[in-house]
C-alpha positions as CSV (number, residue, x, y, z in Angstrom):
1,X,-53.9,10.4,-203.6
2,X,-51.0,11.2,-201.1
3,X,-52.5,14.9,-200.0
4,X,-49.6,16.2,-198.0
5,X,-47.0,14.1,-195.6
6,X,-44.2,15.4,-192.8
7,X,-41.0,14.0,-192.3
8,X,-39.0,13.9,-189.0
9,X,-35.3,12.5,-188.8
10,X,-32.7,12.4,-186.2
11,X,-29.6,14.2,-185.9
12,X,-27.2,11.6,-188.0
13,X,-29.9,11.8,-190.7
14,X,-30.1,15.9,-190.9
15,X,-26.4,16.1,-191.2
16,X,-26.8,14.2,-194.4
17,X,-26.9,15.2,-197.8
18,X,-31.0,15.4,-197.8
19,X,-31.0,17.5,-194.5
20,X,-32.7,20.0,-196.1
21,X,-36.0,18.4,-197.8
22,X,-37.1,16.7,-193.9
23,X,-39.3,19.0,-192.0
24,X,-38.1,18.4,-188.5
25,X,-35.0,17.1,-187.1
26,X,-34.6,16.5,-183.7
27,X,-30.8,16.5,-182.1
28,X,-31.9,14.3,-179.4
29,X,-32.1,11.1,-179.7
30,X,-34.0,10.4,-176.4
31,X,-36.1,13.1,-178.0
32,X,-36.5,14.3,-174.1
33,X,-37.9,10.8,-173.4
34,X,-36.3,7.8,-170.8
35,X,-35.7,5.1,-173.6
36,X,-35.0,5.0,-177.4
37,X,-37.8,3.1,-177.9
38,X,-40.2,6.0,-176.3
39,X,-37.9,7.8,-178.3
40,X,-39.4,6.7,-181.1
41,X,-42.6,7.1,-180.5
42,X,-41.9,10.4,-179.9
43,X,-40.8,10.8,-183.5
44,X,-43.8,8.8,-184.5
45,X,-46.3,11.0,-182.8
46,X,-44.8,14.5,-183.4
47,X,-44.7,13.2,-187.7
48,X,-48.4,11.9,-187.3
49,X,-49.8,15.4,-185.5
50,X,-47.9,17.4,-187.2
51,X,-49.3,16.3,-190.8
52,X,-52.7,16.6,-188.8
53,X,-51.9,20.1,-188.5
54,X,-50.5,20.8,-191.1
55,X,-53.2,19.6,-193.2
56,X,-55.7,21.8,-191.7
57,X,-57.8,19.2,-190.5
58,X,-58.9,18.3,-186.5
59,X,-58.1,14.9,-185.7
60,X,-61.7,13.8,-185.2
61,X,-61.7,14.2,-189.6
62,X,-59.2,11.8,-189.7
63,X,-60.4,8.3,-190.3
64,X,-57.7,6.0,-189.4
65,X,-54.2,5.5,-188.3
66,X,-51.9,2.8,-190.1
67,X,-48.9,2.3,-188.6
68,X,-46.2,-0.1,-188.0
69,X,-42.2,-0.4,-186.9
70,X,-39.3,-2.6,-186.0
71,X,-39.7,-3.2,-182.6
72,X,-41.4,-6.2,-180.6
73,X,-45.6,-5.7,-181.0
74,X,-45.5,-2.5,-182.8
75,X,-44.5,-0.7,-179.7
76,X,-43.7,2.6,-181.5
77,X,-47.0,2.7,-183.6
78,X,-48.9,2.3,-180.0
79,X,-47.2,4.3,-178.3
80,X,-47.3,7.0,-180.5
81,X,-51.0,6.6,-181.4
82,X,-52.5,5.9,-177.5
83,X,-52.6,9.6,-177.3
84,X,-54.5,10.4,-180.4
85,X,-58.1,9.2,-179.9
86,X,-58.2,7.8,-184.1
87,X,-59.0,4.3,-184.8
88,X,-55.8,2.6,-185.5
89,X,-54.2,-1.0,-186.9
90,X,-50.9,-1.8,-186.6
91,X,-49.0,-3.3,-189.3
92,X,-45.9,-4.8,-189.8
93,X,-43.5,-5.2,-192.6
94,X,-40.2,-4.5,-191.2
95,X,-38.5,-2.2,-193.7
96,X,-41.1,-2.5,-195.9
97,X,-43.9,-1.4,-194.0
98,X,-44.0,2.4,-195.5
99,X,-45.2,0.6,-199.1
100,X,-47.5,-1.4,-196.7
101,X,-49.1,1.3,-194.8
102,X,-49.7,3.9,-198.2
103,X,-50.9,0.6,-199.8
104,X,-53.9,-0.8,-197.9
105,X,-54.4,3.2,-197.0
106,X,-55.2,3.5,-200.7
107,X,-57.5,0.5,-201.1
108,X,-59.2,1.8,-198.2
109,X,-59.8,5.3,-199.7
110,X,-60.4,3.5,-202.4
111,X,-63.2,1.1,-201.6
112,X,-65.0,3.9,-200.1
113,X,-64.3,2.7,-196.4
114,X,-62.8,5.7,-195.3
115,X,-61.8,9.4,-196.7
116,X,-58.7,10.8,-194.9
117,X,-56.0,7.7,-193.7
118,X,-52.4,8.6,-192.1
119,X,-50.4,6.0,-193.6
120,X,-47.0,6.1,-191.0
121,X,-44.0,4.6,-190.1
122,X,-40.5,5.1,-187.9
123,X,-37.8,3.8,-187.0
124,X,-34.9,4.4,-184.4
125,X,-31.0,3.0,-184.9
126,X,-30.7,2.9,-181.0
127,X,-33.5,0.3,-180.4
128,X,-33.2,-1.3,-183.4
129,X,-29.6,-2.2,-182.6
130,X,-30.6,-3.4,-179.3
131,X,-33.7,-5.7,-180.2
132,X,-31.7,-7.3,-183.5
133,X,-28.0,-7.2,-182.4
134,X,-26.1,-5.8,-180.0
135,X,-26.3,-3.6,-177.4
136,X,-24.4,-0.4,-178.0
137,X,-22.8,-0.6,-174.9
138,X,-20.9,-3.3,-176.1
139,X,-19.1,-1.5,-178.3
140,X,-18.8,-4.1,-181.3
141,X,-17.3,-3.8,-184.1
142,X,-19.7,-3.4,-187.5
143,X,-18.8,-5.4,-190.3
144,X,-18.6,-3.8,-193.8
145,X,-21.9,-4.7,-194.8
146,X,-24.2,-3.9,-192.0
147,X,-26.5,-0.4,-192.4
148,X,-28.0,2.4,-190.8
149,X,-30.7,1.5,-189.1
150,X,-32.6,5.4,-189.6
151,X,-33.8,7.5,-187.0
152,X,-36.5,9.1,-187.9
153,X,-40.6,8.7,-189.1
154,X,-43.2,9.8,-191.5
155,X,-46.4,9.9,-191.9
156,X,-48.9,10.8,-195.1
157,X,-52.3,11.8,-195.7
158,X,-54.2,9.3,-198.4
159,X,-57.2,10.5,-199.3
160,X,-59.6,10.5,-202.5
161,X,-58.4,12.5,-205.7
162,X,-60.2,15.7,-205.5
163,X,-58.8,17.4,-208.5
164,X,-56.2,18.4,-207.5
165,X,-52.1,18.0,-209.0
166,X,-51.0,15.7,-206.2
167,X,-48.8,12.4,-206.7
168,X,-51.5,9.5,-206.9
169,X,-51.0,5.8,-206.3
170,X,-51.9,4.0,-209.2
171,X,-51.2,0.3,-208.3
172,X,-49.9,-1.7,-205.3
173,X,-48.0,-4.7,-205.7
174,X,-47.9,-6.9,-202.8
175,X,-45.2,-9.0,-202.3
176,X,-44.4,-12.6,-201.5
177,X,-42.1,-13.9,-199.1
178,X,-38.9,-15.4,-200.1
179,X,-36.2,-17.5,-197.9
180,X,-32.6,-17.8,-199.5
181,X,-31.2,-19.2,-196.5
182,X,-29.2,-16.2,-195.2
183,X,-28.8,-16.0,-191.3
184,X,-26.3,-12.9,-190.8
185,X,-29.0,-9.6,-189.4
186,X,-25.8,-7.4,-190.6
187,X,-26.5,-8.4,-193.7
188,X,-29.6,-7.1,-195.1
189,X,-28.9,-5.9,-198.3
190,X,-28.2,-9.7,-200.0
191,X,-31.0,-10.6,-197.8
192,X,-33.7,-8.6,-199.2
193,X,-32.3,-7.9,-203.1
194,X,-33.9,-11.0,-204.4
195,X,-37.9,-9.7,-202.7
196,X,-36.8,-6.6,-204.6
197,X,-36.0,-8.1,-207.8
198,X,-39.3,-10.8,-207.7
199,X,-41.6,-7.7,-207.0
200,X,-40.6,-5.6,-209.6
201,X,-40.5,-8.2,-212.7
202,X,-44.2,-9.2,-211.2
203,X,-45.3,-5.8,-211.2
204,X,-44.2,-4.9,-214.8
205,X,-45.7,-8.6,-215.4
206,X,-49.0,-7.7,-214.1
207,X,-49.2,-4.6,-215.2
208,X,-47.9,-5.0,-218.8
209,X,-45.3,-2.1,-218.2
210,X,-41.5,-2.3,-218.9
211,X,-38.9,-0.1,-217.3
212,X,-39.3,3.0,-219.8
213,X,-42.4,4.1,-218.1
214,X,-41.3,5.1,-215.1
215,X,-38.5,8.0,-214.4
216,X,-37.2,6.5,-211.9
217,X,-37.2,2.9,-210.0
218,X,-36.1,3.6,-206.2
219,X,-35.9,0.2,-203.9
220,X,-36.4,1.5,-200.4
221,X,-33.2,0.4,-198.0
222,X,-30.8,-2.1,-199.9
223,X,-28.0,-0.4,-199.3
224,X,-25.1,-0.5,-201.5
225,X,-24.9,-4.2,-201.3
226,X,-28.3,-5.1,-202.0
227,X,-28.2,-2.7,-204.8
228,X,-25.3,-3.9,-207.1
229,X,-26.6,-7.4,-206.1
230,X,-30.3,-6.4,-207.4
231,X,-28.2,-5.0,-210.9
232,X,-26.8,-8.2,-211.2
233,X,-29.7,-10.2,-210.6
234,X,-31.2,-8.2,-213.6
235,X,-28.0,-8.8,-215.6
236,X,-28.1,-12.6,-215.2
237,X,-31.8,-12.6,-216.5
238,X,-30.6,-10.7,-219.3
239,X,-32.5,-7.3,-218.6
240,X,-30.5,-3.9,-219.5
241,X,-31.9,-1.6,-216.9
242,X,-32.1,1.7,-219.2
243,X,-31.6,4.0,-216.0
244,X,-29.3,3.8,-212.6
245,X,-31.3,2.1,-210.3
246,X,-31.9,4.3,-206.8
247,X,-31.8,2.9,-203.4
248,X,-33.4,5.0,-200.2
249,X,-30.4,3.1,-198.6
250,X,-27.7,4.9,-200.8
251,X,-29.1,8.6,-200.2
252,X,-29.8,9.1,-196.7
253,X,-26.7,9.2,-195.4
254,X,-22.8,10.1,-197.0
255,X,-20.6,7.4,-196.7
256,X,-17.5,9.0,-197.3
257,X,-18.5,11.1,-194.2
258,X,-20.5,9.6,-192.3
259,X,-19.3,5.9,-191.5
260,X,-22.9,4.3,-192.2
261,X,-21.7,1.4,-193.6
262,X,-23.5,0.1,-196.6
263,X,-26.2,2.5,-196.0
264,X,-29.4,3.0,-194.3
265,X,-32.1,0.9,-193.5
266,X,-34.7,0.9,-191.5
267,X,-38.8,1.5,-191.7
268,X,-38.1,5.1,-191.7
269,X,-35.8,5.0,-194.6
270,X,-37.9,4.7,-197.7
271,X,-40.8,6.4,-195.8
272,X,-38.4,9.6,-195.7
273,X,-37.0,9.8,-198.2
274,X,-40.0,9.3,-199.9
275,X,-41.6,11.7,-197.8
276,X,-38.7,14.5,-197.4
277,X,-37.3,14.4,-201.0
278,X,-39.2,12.3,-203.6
279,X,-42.6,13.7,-202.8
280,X,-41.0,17.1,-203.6
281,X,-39.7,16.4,-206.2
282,X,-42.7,14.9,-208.0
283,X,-44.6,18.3,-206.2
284,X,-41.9,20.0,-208.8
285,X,-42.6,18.4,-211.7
286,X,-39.3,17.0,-211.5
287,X,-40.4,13.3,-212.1
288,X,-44.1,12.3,-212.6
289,X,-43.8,8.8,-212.5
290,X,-41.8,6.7,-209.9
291,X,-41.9,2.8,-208.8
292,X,-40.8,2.6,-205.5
293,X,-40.1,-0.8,-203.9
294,X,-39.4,-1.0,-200.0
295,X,-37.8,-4.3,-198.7
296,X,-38.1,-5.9,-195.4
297,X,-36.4,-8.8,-193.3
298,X,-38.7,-10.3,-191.7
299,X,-36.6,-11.4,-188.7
300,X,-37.7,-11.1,-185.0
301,X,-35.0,-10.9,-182.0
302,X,-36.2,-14.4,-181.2
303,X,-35.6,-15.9,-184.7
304,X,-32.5,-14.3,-184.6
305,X,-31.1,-16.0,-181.5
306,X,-32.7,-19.2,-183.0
307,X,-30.3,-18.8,-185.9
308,X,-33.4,-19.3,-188.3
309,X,-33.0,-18.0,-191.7
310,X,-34.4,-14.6,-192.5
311,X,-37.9,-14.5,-194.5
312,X,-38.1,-11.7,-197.0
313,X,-40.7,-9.3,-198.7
314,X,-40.7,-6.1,-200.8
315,X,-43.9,-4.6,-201.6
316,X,-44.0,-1.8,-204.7
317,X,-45.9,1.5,-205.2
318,X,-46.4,3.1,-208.7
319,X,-47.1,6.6,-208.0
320,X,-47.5,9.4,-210.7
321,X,-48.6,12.5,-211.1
322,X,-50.3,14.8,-214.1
């Protein structure tokens, strides 16, 4: 079950509509460090100890640290976990790494390898702008359909169902990659809305579930892009979604206000909204059953300059609670 988690977002992100459901946000986006991308782990480690402390427990009780990010060899994740002394493996699934990390946590819990996981994830728009596509020095012009890389991380307790009225995962669909061809970095949402639209039909496949069950399906940063373009996949296979489909991408920031773009993205973006609002909201009674489907481009700033294609994946949680 997902005990307890702790959200921490950037400035940008806790002047947006969701401010209030994060539980830090930190105005500085060096975060008192040299580099965004120490930065980062700043955000990283402060989201992984405080959940420590928050849940009561020392760090010697916790079993393991998964973790993962954006940037070149997981330099976040290490960074934020080389002061921690807890066994860690770093993971990466771009954006979708937030599914990934709460995923394997769970079949860890659940094989009886370990009894208290921090499942994590961050992200920072400063570095991530840098490493995938321009410096922000340069000043360059965003087209309309580039997103938000989020500032921010999260991290989440897994551990074994003690009885307790917490959300639970009940399955883990993992994902296959997909290529469609599409080189553009600023253009993540048609990128990733067909890994979106393969996981979910194979997860009501596999599971022998239609869309009815759940309250709510929430894909975790397409954006507003990737989103009509994951509708109209549906349509074209002939499937009347019976409920507006959410997108992570689509809440964290306002885009009236806020000039994000087509909305977030980022490893941080599904993990906090998740964490800050969804989570709550299931702690409320509000919904008791949710598919959420984070999506990652599985580019690197080498592949990039290469002008290869971008590889896709999304990977898909079903989590409910009594």
């Amino acid at each position: 079950m997902i005990s307890d988690c702790f959200t921490v977002v950037g400035k940008k992100e806790g002047q947006g509509p969701l401010s209030i459901f994060f539980d830090m946000v930190i105005e500085d986006e060096y975060a008192g460090q040299k580099s965004w991308e120490l930065a980062e782990g700043k955000f990283l480690n402060l989201a992984i100890s405080k959940l420590i402390q928050k849940s009561g427990f020392s760090p010697d009780e916790v079993d393991l640290i998964l973790s993962g990010d954006l940037l070149n060899q997981l330099s976040s994740s290490h960074f934020a976990a080389r002061d921690l002394d807890i066994p860690f493996i770093g993971l990466y699934g771009a954006c979708s790494t937030f599914a990934l990390s709460v995923g394997l946590a769970c079949v860890f819990v659940d094989g009886g390898f370990a009894k208290n996981i921090i499942a994590a994830t961050s992200s920072h728009f400063c570095s991530a702008e840098k490493q995938f596509r321009y410096p922000l020095e340069l000043g360059c012009q965003r087209p309309p359909t580039a997103q938000w890389t989020v500032t921010g991380a999260a991290s989440f307790l897994i551990k074994p169902d003690d009885g307790t009225n917490k959300p639970k995962v009940t399955h883990f669909t993992v994902g296959k990659i997909l290529d469609y061809g599409i080189k553009d970095p600023n253009n993540m949402g048609a990128c990733m809305a067909p890994a979106a639209f393969d996981t979910i039909t194979i997860h009501l496949e596999d599971t022998k579930r239609d869309f009815g069950y759940y309250d709510i399906i929430v894909t975790g940063d397409l954006g507003y892009v990737g989103r009509k373009l994951l509708e109209e996949l549906f349509k074209k296979e002939g499937i009347n979604l019976p409920f507006e489909l959410f997108d992570c991408g689509t809440l964290m920031f306002d885009q009236n206000t806020q000039d994000t773009g087509a909305g977030a993205s980022g490893c941080a973006a599904s993990a906090c909204v998740f964490g800050g609002y969804f989570y709550k909201l299931m702690l409320q009674g509000t919904f008791k059953k949710i598919l959420i489907v984070p999506t990652g481009a599985l580019m690197s700033a080498s592949t990039v300059q290469l002008g290869e294609s971008i590889p896709v994946i999304a990977h898909a949680l079903s989590i409910e609670v009594e």
